[in-house]
N, C-alpha and C positions, 0 to 999 in steps of 0.2 A: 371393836371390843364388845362383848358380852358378859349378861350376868345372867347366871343360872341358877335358876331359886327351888329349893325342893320345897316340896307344901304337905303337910298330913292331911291325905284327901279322903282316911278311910273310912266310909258311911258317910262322906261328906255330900249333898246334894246343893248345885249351881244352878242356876238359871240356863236354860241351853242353849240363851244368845246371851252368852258372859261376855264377848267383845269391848259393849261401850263400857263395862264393868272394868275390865282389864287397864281400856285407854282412862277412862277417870280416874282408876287407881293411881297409877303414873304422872296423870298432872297435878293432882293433889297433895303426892311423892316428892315436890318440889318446894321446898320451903325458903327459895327466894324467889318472892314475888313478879321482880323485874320481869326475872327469867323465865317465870313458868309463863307470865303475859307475853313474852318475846315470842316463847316456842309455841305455844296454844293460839294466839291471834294472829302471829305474820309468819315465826319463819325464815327459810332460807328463798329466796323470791329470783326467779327468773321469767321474765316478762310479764304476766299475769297471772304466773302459776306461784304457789307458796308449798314448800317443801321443807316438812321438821326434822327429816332425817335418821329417825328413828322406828322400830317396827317390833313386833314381838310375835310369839309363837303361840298358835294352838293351847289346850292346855293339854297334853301328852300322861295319857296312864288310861288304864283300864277303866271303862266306864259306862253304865246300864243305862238309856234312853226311856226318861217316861212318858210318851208323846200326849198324856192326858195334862201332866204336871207344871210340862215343858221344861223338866228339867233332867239332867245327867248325875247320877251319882256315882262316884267314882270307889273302887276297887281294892286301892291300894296310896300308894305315894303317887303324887304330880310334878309333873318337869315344868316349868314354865322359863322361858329363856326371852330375855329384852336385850335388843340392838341397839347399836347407834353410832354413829362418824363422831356425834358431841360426848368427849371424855366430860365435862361439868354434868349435862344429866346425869350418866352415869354413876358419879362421883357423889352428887345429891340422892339418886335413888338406892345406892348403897348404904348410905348413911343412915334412912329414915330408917329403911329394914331393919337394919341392925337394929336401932332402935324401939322398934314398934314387934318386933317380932312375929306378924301373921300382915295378912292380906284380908281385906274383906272384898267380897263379892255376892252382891246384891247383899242379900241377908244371912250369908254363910262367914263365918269364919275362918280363915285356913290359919293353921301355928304355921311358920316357918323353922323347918326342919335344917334347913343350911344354905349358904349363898356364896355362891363362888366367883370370880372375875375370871373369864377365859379370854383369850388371845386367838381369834379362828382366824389360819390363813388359806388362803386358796390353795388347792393340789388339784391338780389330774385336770378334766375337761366335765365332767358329770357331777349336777347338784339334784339334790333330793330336798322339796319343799316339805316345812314345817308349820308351813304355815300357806292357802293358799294363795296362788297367784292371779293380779285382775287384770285385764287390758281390757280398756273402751275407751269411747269418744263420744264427746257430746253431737248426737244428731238432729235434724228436725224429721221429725215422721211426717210418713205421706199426711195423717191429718191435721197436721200444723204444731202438735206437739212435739215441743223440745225435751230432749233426755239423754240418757246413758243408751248406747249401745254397748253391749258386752260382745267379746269374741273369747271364740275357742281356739285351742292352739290346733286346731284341725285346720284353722283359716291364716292363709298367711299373714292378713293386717295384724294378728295375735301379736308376731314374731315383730315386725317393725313398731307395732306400741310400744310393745317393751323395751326394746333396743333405744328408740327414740327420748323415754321416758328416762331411763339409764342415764343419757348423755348429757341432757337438762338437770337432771339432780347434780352432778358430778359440776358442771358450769355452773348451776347456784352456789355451791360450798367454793369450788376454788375460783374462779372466775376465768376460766381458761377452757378449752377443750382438751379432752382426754387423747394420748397419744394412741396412734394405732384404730383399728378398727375391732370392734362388738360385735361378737356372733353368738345367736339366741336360737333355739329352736326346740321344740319334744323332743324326746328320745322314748321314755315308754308310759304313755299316759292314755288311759281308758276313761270309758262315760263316765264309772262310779268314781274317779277324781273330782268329780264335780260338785264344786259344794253351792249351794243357793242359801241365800239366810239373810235376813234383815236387821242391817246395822242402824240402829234409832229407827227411823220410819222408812229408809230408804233400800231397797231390792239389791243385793249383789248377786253378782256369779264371779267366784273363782276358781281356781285349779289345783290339783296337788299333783304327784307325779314327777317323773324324772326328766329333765332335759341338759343339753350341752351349753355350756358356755365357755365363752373363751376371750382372749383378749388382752391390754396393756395390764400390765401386773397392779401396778395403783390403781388402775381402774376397777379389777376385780377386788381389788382388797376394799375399795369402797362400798363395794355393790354387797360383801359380806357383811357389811356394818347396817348398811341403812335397808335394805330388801331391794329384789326387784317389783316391776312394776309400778299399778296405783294401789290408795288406799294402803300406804306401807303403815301411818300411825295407828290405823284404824286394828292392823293385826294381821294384815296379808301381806305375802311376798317373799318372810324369811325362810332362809335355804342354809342346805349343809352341802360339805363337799363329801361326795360318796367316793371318790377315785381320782 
């Protein structure tokens, strides 16, 4: 399930790492505390990894780069579209909108222009990201520092993080393995998908572009909900079905 929020972005100028902006708004968007401590500290947990389940998109609309400002000013109207397996967020993040009528990000204001609840089901084998997608692994470098490695979907570990990643989320929420087998891979993805941008203090790289998936039908209807890959709360991973 999805909500699709239109925003009056015209002359509007954001921050042009609005991300942690985005993911703040959302937990803040929570006004039972339990729950917002539930999903922000733990999580849906499978063996040492914690997994919230939710993801969100880009902000989508027309929009001018001021790389002195570091900000984007946008155009026209803005799409912004929040995921998620848990109908309760949802349920809470509707509510406030409705209530609160705008969004703030960093120091902008957006009015909310209308919010809708959609229903996206899988079709066809080809998804189009809305949002980019991450796979890494934490390494230790040749000189003893530990970190992120990123990979490209030029590489095949890309293909198996994500896949891998997929099956863990799906076993955190239901506690079972998914039927059938997940297949992941590009279909037409160039360098310029590549996006690099720093989320709070820390380096991403992820992807945008088209690729194939396929697989047990609950299994994709899950993978619609929550995104694929890592870093889904953070605002990577969500995808549309193109065909």
């Amino acid at each position: 399930m999805r909500l699709k929020i239109t925003l009056a972005g015209e002359g509007k100028a954001v921050p042009l790492r609005y991300l942690p902006y985005l993911q703040a708004a959302i937990y803040h968007m929570i006004e039972d505390e339990t729950y917002q401590d539930f999903l922000h500290n733990q999580g849906f947990t499978h063996g040492n990894k914690n997994f919230k389940l939710f993801t969100f998109s880009s902000l989508l609309g027309r929009g001018k780069v001021n790389p002195e400002a570091k900000t984007i000013t946008f155009a026209d109207k803005i799409t912004w579209i929040i995921s998620s397996q848990e109908a309760p967020l949802l349920d809470y993040l509707f509510a406030t909108l409705l209530n609160r009528q705008q969004v703030q990000i960093g120091r902008t204001t957006l009015q909310i222009l209308g919010i809708e609840r959609i229903d996206v089901q899988p079709k066809g084998e080809v998804i189009r990201m809305l949002s980019p997608i991450v796979a890494y692994q934490t390494v230790v470098f040749d000189d003893g520092r530990q970190g992120p490695k990123y990979y490209t979907p030029f590489d095949p570990q890309f293909t198996n993080i994500v896949v891998q990643n997929a099956v863990q989320k799906y076993e955190a929420y239901y506690g079972e393995k998914p039927a059938g087998t997940l297949t992941f891979g590009p279909l037409k993805v160039e360098k310029r998908d590549q996006l690099v941008t720093m989320f709070k203090k820390n380096l991403i790289r992820g992807w945008r572009g088209e690729y194939q998936l396929t697989g047990d039908a609950k299994l994709l209807a899950f993978l619609t909900n929550v995104g694929l890959g890592s870093k889904n709360s953070a605002g990577f991973g969500l995808f549309e079905w193109k065909r």
